[in-house]
C-alpha positions in Angstrom: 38.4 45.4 10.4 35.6 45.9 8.5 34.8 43.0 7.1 31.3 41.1 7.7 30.3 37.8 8.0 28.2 37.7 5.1 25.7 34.7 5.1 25.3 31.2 7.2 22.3 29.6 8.9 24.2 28.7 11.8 21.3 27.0 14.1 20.1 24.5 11.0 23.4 23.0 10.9 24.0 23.1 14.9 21.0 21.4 15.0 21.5 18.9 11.8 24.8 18.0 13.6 23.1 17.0 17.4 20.2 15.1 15.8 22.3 12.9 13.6 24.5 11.7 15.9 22.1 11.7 18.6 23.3 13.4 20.9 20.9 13.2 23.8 21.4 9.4 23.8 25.2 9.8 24.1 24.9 12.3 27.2 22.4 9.7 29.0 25.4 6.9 28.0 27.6 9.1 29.2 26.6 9.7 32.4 26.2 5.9 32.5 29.8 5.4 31.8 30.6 7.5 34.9 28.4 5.9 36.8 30.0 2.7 36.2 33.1 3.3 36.5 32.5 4.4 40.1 31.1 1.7 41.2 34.2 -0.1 39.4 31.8 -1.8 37.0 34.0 -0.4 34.0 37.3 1.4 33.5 36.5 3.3 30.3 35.2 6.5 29.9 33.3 8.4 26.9 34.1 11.8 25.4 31.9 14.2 23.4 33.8 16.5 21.4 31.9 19.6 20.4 33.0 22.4 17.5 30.9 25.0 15.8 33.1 27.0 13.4 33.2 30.0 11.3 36.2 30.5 8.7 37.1 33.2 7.4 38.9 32.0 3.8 39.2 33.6 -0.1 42.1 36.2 0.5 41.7 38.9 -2.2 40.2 41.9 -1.8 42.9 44.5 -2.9 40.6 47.8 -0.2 42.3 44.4 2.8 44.8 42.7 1.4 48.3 42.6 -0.5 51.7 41.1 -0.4 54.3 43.1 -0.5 52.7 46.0 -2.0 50.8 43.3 -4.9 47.1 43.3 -4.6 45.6 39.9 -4.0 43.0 39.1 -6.5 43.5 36.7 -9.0 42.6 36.0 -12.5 41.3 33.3 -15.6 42.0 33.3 -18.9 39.9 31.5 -20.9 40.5 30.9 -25.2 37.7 28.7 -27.0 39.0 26.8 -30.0 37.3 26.6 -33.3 36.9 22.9 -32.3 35.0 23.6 -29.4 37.6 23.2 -27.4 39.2 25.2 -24.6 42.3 26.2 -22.5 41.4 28.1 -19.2 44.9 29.9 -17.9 45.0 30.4 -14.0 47.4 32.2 -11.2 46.6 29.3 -8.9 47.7 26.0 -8.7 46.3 22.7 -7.2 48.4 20.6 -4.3 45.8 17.9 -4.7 42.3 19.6 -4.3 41.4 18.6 -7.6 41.2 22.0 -9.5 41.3 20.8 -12.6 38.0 19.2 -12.3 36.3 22.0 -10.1 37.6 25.0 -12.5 36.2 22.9 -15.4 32.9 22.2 -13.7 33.0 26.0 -13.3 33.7 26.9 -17.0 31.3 24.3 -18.5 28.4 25.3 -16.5 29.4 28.6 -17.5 29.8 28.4 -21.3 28.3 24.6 -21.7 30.8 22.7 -23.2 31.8 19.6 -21.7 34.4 19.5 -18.8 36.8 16.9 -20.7 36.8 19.4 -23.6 38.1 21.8 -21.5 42.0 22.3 -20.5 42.9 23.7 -17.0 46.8 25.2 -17.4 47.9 26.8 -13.6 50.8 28.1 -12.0 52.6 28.8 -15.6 53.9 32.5 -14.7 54.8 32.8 -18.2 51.3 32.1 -19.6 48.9 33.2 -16.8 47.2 36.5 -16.9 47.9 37.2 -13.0 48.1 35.6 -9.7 49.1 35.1 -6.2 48.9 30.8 -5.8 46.8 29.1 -3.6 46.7 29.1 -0.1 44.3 29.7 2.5 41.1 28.4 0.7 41.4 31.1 -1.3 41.2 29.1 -4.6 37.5 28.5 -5.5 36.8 31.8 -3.8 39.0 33.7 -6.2 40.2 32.2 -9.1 36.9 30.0 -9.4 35.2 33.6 -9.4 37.4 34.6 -12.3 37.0 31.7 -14.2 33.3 32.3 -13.9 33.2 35.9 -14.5 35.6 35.1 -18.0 32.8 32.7 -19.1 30.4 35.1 -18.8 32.4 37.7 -21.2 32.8 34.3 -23.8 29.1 33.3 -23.2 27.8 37.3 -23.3 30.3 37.8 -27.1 28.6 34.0 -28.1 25.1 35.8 -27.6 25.9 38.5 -30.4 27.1 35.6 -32.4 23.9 33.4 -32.2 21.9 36.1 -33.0 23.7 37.0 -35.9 23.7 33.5 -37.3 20.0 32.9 -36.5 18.8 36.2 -37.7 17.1 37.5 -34.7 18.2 40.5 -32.4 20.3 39.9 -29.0 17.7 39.9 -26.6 15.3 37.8 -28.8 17.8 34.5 -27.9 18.2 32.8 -24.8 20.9 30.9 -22.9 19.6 26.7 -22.6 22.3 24.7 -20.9 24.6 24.7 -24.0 22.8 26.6 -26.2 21.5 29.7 -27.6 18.1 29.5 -28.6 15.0 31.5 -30.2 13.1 33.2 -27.5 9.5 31.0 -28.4 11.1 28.7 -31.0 12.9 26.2 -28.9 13.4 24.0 -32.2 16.0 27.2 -33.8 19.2 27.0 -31.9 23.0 27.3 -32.0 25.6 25.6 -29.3 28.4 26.9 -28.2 30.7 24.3 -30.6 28.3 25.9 -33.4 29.3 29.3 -32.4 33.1 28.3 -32.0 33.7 27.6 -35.1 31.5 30.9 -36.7 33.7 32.9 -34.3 36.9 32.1 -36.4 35.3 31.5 -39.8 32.7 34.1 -40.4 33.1 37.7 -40.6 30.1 39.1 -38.1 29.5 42.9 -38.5 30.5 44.7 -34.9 32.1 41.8 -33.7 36.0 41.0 -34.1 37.2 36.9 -34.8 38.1 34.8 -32.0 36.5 33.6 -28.9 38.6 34.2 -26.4 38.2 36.3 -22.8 40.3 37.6 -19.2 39.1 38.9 -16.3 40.6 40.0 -12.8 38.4 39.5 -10.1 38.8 41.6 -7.3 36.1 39.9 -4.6 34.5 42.9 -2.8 34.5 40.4 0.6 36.3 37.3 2.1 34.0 34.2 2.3 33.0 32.7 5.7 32.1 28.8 4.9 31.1 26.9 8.3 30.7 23.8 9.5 29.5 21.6 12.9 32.3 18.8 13.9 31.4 16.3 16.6 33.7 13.7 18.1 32.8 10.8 20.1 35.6 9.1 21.6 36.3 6.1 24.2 39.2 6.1 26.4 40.8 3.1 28.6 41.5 5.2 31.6 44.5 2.4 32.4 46.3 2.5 29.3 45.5 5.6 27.9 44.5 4.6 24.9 41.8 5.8 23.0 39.5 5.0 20.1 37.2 7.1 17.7 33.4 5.6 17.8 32.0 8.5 15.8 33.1 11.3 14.0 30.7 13.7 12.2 31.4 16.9 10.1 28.9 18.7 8.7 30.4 21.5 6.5 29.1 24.7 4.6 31.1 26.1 2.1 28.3 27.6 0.0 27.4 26.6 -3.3 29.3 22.8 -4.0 30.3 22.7 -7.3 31.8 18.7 -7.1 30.5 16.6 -3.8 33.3 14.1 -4.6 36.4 17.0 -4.2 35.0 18.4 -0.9 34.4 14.9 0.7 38.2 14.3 -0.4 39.4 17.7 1.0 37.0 17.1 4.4 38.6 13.6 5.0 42.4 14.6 4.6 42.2 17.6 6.7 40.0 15.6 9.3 42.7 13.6 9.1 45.6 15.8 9.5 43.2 17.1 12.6 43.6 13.9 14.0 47.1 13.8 14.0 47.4 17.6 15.4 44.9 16.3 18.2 46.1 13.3 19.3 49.7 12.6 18.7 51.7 15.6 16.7 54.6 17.1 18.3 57.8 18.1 17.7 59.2 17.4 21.4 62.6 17.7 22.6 64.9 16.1 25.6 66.1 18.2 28.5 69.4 18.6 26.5 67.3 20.4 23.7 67.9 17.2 21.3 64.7 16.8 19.3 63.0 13.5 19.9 60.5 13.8 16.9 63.1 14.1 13.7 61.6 11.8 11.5 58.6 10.0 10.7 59.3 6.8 12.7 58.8 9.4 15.7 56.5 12.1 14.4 52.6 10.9 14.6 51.2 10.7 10.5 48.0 8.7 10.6 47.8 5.4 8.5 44.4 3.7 7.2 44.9 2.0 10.9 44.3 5.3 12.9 42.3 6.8 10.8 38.6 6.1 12.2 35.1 5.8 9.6 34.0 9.7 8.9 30.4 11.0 8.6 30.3 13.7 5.9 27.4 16.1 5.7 26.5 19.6 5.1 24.3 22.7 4.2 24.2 25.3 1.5 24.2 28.5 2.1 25.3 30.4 -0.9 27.8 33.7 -0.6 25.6 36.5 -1.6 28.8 38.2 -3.4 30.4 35.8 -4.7 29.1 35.0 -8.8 28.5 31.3 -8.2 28.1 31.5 -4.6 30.9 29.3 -3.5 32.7 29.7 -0.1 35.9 27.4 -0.5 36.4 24.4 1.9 40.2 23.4 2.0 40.7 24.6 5.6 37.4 23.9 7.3 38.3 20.2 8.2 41.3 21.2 9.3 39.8 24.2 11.9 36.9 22.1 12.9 38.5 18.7 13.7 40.9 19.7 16.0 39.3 21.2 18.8 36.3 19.0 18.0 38.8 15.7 19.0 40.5 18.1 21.4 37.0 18.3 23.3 36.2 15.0 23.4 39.2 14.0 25.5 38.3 16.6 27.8 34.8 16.3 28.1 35.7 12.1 28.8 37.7 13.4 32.4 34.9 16.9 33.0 33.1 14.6 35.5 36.3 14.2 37.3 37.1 17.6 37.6 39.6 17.9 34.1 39.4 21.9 33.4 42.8 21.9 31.1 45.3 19.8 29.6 47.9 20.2 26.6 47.2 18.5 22.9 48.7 16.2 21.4 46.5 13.7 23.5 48.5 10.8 22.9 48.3 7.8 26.0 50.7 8.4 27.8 49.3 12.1 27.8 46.0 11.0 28.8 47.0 8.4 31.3 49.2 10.9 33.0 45.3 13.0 33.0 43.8 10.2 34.8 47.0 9.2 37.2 46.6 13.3 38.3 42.5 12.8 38.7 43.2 10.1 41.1 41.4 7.7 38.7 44.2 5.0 39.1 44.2 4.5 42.6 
């Protein structure tokens, strides 16, 4: 279609992944279990789930895509107050992934004010500039790049401003965290609140009041973050029943902007690939009566199910995108399934399993091991 996978060191995170969980070890345990349990010394067996995956997320570019005719970039709108203050205006709108704090991260780094000072409004059709929502993990991709590309119009009109006030040309001041200062005379400076408030009380020759600034980001590629999920799980060949020992997920979704928000987002959609794995379905009776209507019957994973996560990862920036960031909402969500998927396959491979059908729940997997001949 066009489209390339634009940057990931693939083998360095492969590689990461198999040496922290120690994967040789677990293949000679492994083959230890089987052992065992044909000379009846056991009746568990031990899975190793592999999954290396590429995503492909950040839905945008208007040349690829478009509903219904709309092209799918988005938009920031960003207004600094003479208070130093500042209200950013987004198309997009958080269902929990903590944009609030990741668009402010952005926009402080940006125009170095503090996050708290800053004011994240989303999904207010009437106020925002443009946008499509969020979905697809196309949120930090997209509107994050247009809340960084907006800050970079406030900080490039601030630039004119500190010069002005510190009598110097443009290019003789330089941008210092959250600051403008004298190029050689780090002890002359202006910060940003400084030039906030000159913005609206100072007439400046060539410039016009205000600090205020919109842009439309139209991403010239999708983003491709990655990631290496490993599962490790033990199965009571009797029973069915099976148990998580180890779970790893190593992701790379570029540049991280806050490690707290994509350890969140990693453990609820490892989670959610849990339930898709091992116990989701909406089954129904011979009659065509569905036996899974509510939640007493349809598998949502509790603090008891849900097993002790390894979180890791690698940074590989997007070379197109302006702060480099891939988005990560998805990944834990593609990764985890057929990584616990795996496992309970790679548990009955000595036995001669080739296929079964998720959701591996135990009566699933004991009906696996009654059609091995492993019961007998």
């Amino acid at each position: 279609m066009g489209w390339e996978y634009d940057s990931g060191d693939y083998h360095t995170a492969w590689d990461k992944a198999l040496a922290t969980v120690g994967y040789d070890a677990l293949r000679a345990e492994q083959a230890q279990m089987v052992e065992d349990f044909k000379a009846g010394k056991t009746r568990k067996l031990m899975g190793i789930g592999l999954c290396h995956f590429t995503e492909i997320v950040g839905a945008g570019p208007v040349k690829n895509c478009d509903i219904l005719g709309m092209g799918m970039f988005d938009s920031c709108e960003i207004r600094i107050h003479p208070t130093g203050s500042a209200i950013a205006r987004l198309g997009t709108i958080s269902q929990g992934q903590g944009h609030a704090t990741t668009f402010a991260q952005i926009l402080a780094s940006e125009i170095g004010l503090p996050a708290d000072s800053i004011t994240i409004e989303e999904g207010d059709t009437d106020t925002a500039p443009y946008g499509l929502g969020t979905y697809g993990s196309r949120s930090t991709p997209v509107a994050g790049a247009a809340t960084a590309m907006a800050g970079r119009k406030i900080r490039a009109k601030a630039q004119m401003i500190a010069a002005y006030l510190l009598e110097v040309h443009d290019d003789d001041v330089e941008w210092d965290v959250d600051r403008f200062v004298v190029k050689g005379a780090p002890e002359r400076f202006k910060t940003m609140k400084d030039i906030a408030f000159a913005a609206y009380n100072q007439a400046i020759p060539g410039v016009e009041p205000g600090l205020e600034a919109v842009s439309y980001y139209d991403p010239p590629n999708m983003t491709y973050p990655f990631g290496a999920y490993i599962a490790v799980t033990d199965i009571d060949v009797d029973t069915g029943e099976w148990s998580i020992r180890q779970f790893y997920a190593l992701d790379d979704c570029g540049t991280r902007i806050n490690p707290m928000v994509i350890e969140g987002q990693v453990h609820g959609g490892v989670t959610e690939g849990l339930a898709i794995a091992m116990g989701q379905e909406i089954a129904y009776d011979e009659m065509g009566n569905c036996k899974t209507g509510t939640l007493m019957d349809f598998f949502l994973p509790t603090a008891w199910e849900t097993p002790h996560y390894v979180t890791d990862f690698t940074e590989t920036p997007s070379p197109h995108h302006p702060i480099g960031a891939k988005g990560v909402g998805e990944s834990p969500n593609v990764g985890s399934v057929p990584a616990f998927s795996n496992a309970v396959h790679d548990a009955f491979r000595a036995f001669g399993l080739r296929q079964s059908h998720m959701p591996h729940d135990h009566a699933r997997i004991w009906k696996i091991a009654n059609g091995l001949g492993l019961h007998g």
